[in-house]
N, C-alpha and C positions, 0 to 999 in steps of 0.2 A: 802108515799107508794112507796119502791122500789120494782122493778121489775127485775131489771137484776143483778147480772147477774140468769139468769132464767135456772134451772139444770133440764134438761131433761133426764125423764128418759123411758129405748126403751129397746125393747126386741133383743138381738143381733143375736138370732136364729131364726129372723124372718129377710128372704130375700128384702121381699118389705118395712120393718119397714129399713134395709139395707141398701139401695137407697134412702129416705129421708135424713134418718142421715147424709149420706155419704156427698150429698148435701150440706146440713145445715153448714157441719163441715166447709168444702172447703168456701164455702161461709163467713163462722164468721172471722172476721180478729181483731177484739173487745175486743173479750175473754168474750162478754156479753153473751153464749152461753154455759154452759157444759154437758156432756153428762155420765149418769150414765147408764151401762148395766146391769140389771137387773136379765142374767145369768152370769154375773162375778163370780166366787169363792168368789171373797174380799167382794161381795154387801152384806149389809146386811138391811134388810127391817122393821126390826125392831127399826130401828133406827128413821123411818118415822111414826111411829104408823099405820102400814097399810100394808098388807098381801101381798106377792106376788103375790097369785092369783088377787089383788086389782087391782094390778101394770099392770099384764099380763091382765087382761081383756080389758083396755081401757090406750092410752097413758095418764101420767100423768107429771107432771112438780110443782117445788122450785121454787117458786119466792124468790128475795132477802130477803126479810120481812119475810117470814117461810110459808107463803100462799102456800099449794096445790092447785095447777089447774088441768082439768084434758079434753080431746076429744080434739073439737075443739078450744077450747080456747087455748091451748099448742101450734098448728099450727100459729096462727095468732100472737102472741105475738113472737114466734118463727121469723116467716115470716117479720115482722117488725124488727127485731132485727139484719136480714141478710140483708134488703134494697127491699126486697119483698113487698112492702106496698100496691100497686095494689090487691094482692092476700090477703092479712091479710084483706083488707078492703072488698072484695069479701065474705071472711069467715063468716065475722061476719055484714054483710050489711040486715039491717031487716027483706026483704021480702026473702031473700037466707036461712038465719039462721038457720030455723027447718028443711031447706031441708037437709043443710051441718048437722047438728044434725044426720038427720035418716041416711043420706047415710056414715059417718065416724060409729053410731055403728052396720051398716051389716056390712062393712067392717073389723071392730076391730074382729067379732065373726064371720067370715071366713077367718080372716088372713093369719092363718096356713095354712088351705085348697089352697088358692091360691099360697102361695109362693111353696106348694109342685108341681103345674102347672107352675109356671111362672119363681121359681126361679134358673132353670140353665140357662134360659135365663138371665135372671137379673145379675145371677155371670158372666157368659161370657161378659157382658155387661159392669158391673166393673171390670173384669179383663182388657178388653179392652182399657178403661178409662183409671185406673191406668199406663199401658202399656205406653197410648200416653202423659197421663203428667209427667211420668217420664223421657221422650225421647224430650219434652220441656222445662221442668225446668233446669234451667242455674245453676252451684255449689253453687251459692248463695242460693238457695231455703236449706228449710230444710228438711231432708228427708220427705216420709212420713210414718204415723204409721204403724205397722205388722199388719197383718190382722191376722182372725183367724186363727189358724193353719201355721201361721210362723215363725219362729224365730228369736228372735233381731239379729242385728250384732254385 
């Protein structure tokens, strides 16, 4: 059974779905980690036998093997895979389990809702971010990616 590398896939128009990934990314140094966005042009969802509204309701993740996964379980293999394993073990620890269950799908079915409250704090917040590790990273680093709505160089 392989597992990674394990291709997640997140909704890019969603703020706070934004701030995990963003994390994630920064964090993966492996490449057991990729990231498919869901509102890309190129995505196509057909390719997974499973609907975008499928996608868009609850996160879902490729294991290496072809296994769909999908909620909670995305986070914790995730979380493992960046050195998180305190938190991945948290997720999925028995007597936590159906709590992390109920409270990831109220959250998945007011995602929208919230990131339209929270997320110009969240952008100012990764703007900020971005801001300070660009003004630390030595010319060695490699850039990093354009965000939406930038243009390559």
């Amino acid at each position: 059974m392989s597992i990674y590398p394990l291709t997640i896939f997140y909704d890019g128009d969603c703020p706070v779905c934004a701030v995990e990934i963003n994390m994630l990314r920064r964090r993966c140094t492996d490449g057991s980690l990729r990231f498919e966005d869901i509102r890309a042009a190129h995505f196509d969802p057909a390719a997974l036998n499973v609907s975008i509204d499928t996608l868009d309701a609850r996160i879902h993740a490729q294991r290496a093997d072809g296994v769909m996964i999908e909620g909670p379980e995305v986070f914790a293999l995730a979380y493992r895979a960046v050195g998180l394993d305190m938190l991945a073990r948290l997720i999925t620890w028995p007597p936590l389990a159906p709590l992390t269950h109920w409270l990831y799908s109220r959250f998945a079915r007011h995602r929208h809702r919230l990131g339209r409250c929270v997320g110009p704090l969240l952008a100012w917040r990764a703007r900020r971010q971005r801001a300070r590790n660009l003004a630390m990273c030595s010319e060695h680093c490699a850039p990093p990616p354009p965000q939406r709505g930038e243009e390559q160089p």
